[in-house]
C-alpha positions as CSV (number, residue, x, y, z in Angstrom):
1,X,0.0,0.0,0.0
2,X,1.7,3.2,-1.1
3,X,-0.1,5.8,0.8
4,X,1.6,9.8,1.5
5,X,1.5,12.7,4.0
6,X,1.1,16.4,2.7
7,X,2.8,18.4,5.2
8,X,1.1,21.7,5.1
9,X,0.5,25.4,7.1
10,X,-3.3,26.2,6.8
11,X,-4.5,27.1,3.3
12,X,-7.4,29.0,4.1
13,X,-9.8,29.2,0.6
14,X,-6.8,28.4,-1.6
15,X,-6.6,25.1,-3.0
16,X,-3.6,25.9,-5.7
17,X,-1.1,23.5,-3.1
18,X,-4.0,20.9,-3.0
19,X,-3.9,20.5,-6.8
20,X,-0.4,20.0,-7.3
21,X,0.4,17.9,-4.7
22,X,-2.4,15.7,-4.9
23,X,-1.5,15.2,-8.8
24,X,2.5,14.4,-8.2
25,X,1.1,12.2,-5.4
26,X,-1.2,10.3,-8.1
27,X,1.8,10.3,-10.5
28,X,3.6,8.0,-8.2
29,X,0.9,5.5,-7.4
30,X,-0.8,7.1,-4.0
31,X,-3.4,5.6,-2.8
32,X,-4.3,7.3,0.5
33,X,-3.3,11.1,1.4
34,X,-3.8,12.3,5.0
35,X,-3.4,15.8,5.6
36,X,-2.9,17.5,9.5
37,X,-5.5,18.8,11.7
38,X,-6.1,22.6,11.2
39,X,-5.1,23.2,7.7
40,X,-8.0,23.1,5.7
41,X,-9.4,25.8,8.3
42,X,-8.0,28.1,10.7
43,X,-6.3,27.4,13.9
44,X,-9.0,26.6,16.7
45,X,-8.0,29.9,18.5
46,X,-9.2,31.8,15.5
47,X,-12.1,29.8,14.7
48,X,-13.1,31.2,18.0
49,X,-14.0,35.0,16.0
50,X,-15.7,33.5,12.8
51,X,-19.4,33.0,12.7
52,X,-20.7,29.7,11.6
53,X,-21.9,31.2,8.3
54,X,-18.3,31.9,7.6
55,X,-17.0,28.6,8.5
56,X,-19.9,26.5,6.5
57,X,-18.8,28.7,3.3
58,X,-15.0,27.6,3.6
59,X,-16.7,23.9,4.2
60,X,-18.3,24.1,1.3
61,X,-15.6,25.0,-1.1
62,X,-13.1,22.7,0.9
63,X,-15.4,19.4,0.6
64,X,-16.4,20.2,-3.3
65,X,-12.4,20.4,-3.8
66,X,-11.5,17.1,-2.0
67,X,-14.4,15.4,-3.4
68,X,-13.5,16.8,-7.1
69,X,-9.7,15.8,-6.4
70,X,-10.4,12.5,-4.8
71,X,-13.2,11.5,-8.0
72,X,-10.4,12.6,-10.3
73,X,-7.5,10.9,-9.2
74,X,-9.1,7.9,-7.8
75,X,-7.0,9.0,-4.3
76,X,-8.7,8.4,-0.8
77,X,-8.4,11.7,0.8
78,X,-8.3,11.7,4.8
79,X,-8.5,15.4,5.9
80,X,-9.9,16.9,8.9
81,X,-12.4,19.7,8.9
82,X,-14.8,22.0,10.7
83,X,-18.2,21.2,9.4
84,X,-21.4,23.3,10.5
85,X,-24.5,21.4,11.2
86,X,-28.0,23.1,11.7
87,X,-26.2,26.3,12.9
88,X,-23.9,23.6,15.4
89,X,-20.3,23.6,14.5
90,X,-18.4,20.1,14.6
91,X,-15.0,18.7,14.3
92,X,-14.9,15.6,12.7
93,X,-12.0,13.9,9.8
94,X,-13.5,13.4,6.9
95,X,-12.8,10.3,4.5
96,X,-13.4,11.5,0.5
97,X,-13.0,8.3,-1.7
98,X,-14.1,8.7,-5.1
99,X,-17.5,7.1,-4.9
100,X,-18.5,8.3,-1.2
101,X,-17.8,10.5,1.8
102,X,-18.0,9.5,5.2
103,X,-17.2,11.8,8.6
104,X,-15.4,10.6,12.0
105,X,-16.5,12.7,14.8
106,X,-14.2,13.0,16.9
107,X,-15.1,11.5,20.1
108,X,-12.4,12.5,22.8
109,X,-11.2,16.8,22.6
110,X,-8.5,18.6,24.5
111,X,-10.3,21.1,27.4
112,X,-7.7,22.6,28.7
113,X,-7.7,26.1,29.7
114,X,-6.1,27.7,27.2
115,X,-7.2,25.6,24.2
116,X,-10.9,24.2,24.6
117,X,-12.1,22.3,21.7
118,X,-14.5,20.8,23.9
119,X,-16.5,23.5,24.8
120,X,-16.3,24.9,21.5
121,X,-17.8,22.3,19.4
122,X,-20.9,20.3,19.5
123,X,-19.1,17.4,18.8
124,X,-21.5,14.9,21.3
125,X,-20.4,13.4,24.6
126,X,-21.6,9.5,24.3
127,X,-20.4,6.5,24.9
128,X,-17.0,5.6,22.9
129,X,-17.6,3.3,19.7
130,X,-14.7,2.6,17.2
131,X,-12.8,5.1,15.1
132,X,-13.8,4.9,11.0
133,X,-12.3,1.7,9.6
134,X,-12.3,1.2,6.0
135,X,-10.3,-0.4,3.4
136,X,-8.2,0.5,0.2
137,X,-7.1,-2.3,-2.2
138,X,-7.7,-5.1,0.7
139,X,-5.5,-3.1,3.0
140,X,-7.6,-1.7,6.3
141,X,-7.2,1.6,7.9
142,X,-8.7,3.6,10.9
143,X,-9.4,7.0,11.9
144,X,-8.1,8.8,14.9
145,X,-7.9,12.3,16.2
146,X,-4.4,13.4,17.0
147,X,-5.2,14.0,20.9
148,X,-7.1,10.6,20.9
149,X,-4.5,8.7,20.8
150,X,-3.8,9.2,23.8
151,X,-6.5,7.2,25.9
152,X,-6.9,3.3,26.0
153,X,-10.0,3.0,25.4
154,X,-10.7,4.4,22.1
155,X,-7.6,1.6,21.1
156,X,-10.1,-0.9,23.1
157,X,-12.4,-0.3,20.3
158,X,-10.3,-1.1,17.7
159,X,-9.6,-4.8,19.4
160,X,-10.5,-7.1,16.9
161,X,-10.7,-4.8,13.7
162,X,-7.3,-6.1,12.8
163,X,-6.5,-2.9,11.2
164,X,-2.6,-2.9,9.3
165,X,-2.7,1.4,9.6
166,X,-3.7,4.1,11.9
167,X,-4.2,7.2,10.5
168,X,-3.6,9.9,13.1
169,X,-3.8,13.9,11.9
170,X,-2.8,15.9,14.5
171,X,-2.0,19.6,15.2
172,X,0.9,19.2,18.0
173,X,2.8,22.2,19.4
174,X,4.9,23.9,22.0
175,X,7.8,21.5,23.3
176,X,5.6,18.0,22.4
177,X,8.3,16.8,20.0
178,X,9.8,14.4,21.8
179,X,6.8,13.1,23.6
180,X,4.7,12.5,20.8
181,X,7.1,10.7,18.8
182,X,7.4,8.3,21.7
183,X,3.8,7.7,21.9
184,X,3.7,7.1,18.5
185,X,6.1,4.6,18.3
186,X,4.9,2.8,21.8
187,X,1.7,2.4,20.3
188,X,2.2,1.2,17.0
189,X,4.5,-1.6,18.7
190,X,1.7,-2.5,21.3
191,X,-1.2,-2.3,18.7
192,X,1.3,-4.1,16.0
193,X,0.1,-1.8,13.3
194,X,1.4,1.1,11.2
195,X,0.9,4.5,12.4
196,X,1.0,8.0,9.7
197,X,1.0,10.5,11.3
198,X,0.1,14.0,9.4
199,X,1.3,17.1,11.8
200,X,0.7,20.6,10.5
201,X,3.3,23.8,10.2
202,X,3.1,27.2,10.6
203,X,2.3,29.7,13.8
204,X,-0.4,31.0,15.1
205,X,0.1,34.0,17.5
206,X,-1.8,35.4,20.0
207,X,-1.6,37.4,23.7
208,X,-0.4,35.2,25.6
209,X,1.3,32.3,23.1
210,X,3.4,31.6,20.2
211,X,1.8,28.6,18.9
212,X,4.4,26.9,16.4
213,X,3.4,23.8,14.5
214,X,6.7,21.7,14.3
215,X,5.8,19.4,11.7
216,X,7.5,15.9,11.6
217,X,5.2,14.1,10.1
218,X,6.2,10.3,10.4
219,X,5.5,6.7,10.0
220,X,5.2,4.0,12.6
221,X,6.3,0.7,11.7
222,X,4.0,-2.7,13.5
223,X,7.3,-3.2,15.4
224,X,7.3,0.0,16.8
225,X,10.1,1.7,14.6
226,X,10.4,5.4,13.0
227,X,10.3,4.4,9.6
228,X,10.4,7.8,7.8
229,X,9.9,11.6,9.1
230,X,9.4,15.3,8.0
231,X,11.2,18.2,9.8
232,X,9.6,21.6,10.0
233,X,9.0,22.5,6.4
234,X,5.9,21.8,3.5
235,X,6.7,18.8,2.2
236,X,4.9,15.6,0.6
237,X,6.1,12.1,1.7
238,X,5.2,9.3,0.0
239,X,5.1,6.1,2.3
240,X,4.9,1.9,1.4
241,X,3.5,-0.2,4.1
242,X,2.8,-4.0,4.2
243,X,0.2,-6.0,5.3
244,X,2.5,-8.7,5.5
245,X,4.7,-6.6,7.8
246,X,1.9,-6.8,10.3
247,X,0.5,-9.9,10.3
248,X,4.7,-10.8,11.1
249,X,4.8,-8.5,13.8
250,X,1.7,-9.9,15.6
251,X,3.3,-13.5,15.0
252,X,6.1,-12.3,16.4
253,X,5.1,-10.7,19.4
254,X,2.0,-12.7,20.1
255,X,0.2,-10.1,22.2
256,X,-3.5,-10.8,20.4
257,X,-2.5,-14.3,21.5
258,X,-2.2,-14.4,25.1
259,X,-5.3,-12.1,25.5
260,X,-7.4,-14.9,23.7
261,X,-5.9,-17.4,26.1
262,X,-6.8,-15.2,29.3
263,X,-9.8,-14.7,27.9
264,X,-10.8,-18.5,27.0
């Protein structure tokens, strides 16, 4: 599965670096394109001062793009988005294949002081059930939110699903470099899958913080290795992962194995 990161500040209404990325991407056989939290739309802390009218009019231009670029290039498209529902505004990831469109919403969202997602969407507050799963070519993805990743149980709900890659767009900044990497890689070695992992750039500067995106955008191998990375700058990377590679891992490791017997 040959599947690619576009590494990317926000855009805003411009979809010029969309185009030409998307079609280089096609040119050498990509399959799925992830894209980082927050770049499609404004940084949360200026979604704060737009009206919802605003924000369903860059939605609307942003989801006939995708769906245009995804129908044309036969690419699934994984991109997060704010989306604005009966006046409510929402963040969910949003999945454009060429046939279909389909919407995570996320589930878990950061409320901390500072930087309250939670209180600003109407993103509902029910009882966890599994991240999107789909496949591409046989090969089977899921979903997740960048700050979702952190809590067990979401990866409780993927038990099971036997999924070879995680897709995991985030937004990380401030001095998380090291610390996300590490959960990264910890993960993808517990779960035995393949975890990209789309992280925007750019700043955002306000009062009281200098929020800089750091980028490094990477891929998680099943056995818990950095396979590939991006440093700070726009960039495309173009990633191969094997299902093969997974179902070695878990053979391996044989952590699936002695839950069943526990279990039994």
């Amino acid at each position: 599965m040959r599947a690619a990161v576009l590494q990317l500040n926000a855009q805003g209404m411009s979809s010029t670096k969309l185009y030409n990325y998307i079609r280089i991407a096609h040119n050498k056989g990509v399959k799925v394109l992830l894209l980082g939290e927050y770049v499609l739309n404004p940084f949360f802390k200026e979604l704060e001062s737009l009206s919802a009218s605003m924000i369903k009019e860059q939605e609307k231009h942003q989801s006939k793009v995708l769906k245009e670029l995804s129908s044309t290039y036969s690419m699934t498209i994984v991109a997060p988005l704010i989306i604005v529902r009966k006046g409510e505004i929402f963040k969910v990831v949003a999945k454009f294949a060429p046939f279909s469109t389909s919407y995570y919403e996320q589930q878990l969202l950061i409320n901390y002081s500072h930087w309250n997602e939670e209180k600003f969407f109407a993103n509902s507050q029910k009882a966890l059930k599994s991240p999107l799963v789909f496949k591409v070519d046989g090969f089977k993805f899921a979903i997740m939110s960048g700050f979702e990743i952190h809590f067990d149980e979401l990866f409780a709900k993927l038990t099971g699903k036997n999924i070879d890659c995680l897709l995991l767009p985030s937004v990380s900044t401030f001095e998380s470099y090291q610390r996300w990497k590490t959960l990264i890689l910890s993960r993808a070695f517990t779960h035995n899958c393949y975890i990209l992992r789309a992280n925007r750039i750019g700043e955002y500067i306000d009062k009281e913080f200098k929020w800089k995106f750091y980028g490094d955008s990477l891929l998680a191998s099943p056995n818990g290795e950095l396979l590939e990375h991006l440093g700070n700058k726009e960039e495309l990377m173009i990633v191969d992962m094997s299902h093969s590679e997974v179902v070695d891992a878990r053979r391996a490791w044989g952590f699936k194995d002695i839950i069943k017997r526990c279990e039994s």
